[in-house]
C-alpha positions in Angstrom: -11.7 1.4 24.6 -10.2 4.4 22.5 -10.4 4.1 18.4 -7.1 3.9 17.4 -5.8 6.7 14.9 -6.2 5.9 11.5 -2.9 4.8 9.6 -0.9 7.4 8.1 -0.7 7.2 4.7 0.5 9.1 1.8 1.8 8.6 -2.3 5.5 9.6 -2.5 7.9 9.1 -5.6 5.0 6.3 -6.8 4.7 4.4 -4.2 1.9 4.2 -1.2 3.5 4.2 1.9 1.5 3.4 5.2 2.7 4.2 8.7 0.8 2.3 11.2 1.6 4.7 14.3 2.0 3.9 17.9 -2.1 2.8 18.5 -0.5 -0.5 16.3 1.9 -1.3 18.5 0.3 -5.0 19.0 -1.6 -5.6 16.6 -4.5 -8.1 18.1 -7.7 -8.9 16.4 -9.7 -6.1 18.2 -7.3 -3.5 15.5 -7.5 -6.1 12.7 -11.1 -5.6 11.6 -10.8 -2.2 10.5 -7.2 -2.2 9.7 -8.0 -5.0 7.0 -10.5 -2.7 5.5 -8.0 0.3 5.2 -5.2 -1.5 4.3 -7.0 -3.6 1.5 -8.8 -0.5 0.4 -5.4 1.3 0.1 -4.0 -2.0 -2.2 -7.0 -1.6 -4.8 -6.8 2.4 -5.1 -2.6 2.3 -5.2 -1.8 3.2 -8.9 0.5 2.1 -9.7 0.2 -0.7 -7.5 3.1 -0.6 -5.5 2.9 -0.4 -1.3 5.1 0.0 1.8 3.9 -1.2 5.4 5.8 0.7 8.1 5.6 -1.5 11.2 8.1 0.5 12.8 5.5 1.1 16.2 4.6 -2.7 15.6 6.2 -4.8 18.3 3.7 -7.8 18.3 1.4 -9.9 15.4 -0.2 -12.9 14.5 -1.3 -14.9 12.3 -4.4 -13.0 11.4 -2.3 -9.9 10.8 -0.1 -12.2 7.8 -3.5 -13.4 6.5 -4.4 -9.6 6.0 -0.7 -9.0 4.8 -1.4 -12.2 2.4 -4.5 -10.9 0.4 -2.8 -6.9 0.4 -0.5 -8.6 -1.4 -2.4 -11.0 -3.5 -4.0 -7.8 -4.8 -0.9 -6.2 -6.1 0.3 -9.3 -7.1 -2.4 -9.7 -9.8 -1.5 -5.9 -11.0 1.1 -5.2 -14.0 4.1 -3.4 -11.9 3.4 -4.4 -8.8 5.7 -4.0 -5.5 5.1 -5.1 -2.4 7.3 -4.5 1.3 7.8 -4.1 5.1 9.7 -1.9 6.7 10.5 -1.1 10.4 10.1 -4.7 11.8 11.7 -5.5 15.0 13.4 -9.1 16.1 10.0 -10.6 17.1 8.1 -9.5 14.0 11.0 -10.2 11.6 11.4 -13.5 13.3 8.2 -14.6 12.6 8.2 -13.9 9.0 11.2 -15.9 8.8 9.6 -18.9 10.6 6.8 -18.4 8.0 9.4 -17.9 5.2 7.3 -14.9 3.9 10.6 -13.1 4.3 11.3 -15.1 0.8 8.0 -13.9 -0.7 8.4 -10.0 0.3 10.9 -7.2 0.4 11.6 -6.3 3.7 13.6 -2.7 4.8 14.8 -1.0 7.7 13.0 1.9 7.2 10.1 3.3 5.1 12.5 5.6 3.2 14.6 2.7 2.5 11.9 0.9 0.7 9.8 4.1 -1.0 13.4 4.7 -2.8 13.6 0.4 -4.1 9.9 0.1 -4.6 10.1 3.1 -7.0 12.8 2.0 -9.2 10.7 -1.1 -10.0 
């Protein structure tokens, strides 16, 4: 099995912005050990504390993926001007934050741009 490429990620306008390219395209629990680690590592270093998950490659997760999304965003959440949002989702993925109703805890855009522009007028 092939590593997948690291996320993409890079501070514009403020804001921490991480693309999770095509190698994230389902994201099972083989990706998720690592991918926790980089994307919780990414929460505690933003400053200011502000992040943007671009699942626009994403097609499939589960519940393991939401408990990583969970503590990403616990982090912020305990951080004076904190933001928090997806972007990219397709119908499965957005479907399944609705079923969860985490589509009522966190911003969610169409695209990355989209939420690098809201997330830095906070």
């Amino acid at each position: 099995m092939v590593d997948p490429q690291s996320p993409e990620i890079e501070v514009r306008n403020g804001v921490t912005v991480i693309q999770l390219g095509p190698d994230y395209d389902n994201l099972s629990d083989h990706l998720l050990d690592t991918l926790q680690v980089v994307l919780l590592e990414c929460g505690r270093n933003a400053d200011p504390p502000k992040v943007v998950i671009d699942l626009s490659h994403t097609v499939f997760f589960g519940s393991a993926f939401l408990e990583i999304l969970l503590k990403l965003w616990k982090e912020l959440s305990e951080r004076e001007g904190n933001a928090f949002a997806l972007s990219g989702l397709n119908d499965n993925c957005a479907e399944v934050l609705q079923v969860t109703q985490l589509d009522s805890l966190w911003k969610i855009y169409k695209t990355h741009e989209e939420a690098e522009k809201a997330l830095a007028s906070v």
